[in-house]
C-alpha positions in Angstrom: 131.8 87.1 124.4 128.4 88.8 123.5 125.3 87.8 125.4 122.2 87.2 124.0 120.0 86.6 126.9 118.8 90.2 127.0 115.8 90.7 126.1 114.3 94.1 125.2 111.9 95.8 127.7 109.9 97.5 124.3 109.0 96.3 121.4 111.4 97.3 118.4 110.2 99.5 115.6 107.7 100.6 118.2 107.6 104.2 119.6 104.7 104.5 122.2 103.1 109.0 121.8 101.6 110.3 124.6 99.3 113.0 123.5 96.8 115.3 125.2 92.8 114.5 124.6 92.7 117.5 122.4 95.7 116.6 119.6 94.4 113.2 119.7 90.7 114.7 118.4 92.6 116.4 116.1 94.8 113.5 114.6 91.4 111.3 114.4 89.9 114.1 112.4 92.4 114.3 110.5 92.5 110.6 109.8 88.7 110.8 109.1 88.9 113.6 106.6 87.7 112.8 102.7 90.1 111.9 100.6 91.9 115.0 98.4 92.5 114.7 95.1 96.8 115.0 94.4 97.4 115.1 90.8 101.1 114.2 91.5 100.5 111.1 93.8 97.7 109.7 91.6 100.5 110.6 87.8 102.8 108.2 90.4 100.7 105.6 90.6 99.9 105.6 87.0 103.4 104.6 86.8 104.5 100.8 86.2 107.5 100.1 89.0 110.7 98.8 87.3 110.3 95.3 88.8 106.9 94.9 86.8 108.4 95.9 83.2 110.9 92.8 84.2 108.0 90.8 85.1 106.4 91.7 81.6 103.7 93.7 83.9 101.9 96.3 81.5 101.1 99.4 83.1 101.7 103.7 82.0 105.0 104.5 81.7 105.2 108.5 81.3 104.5 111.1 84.0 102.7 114.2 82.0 
């Protein structure tokens, strides 16, 4: 028989980092940073997703 009563100490899908003062003034700069321009990410997101074309969605449909 499998009990259910347990209940997790953590929250699931949760993974608590312990960093140092300095990596965490990194990561915010890092976070805080402008924007760079990537030619590939922004030709993928030009693209229209397979579920739109079904949905009669118009959108790009060719990676140059």
């Amino acid at each position: 028989m499998i009990n259910n009563s347990h209940q997790p100490t953590e929250p699931q899908g949760q993974v608590l980092l312990t960093v140092d003062a300095e990596a965490l003034r990194q990561f915010c700069e890092l976070l805080d940073a402008p924007i760079k321009h990537n030619e590939g990410l922004a030709r993928l997101m030009a693209l229209t997703p397979p579920w739109s074309k079904k949905a009669g969605i118009e959108g790009v449909d060719e990676a140059k």
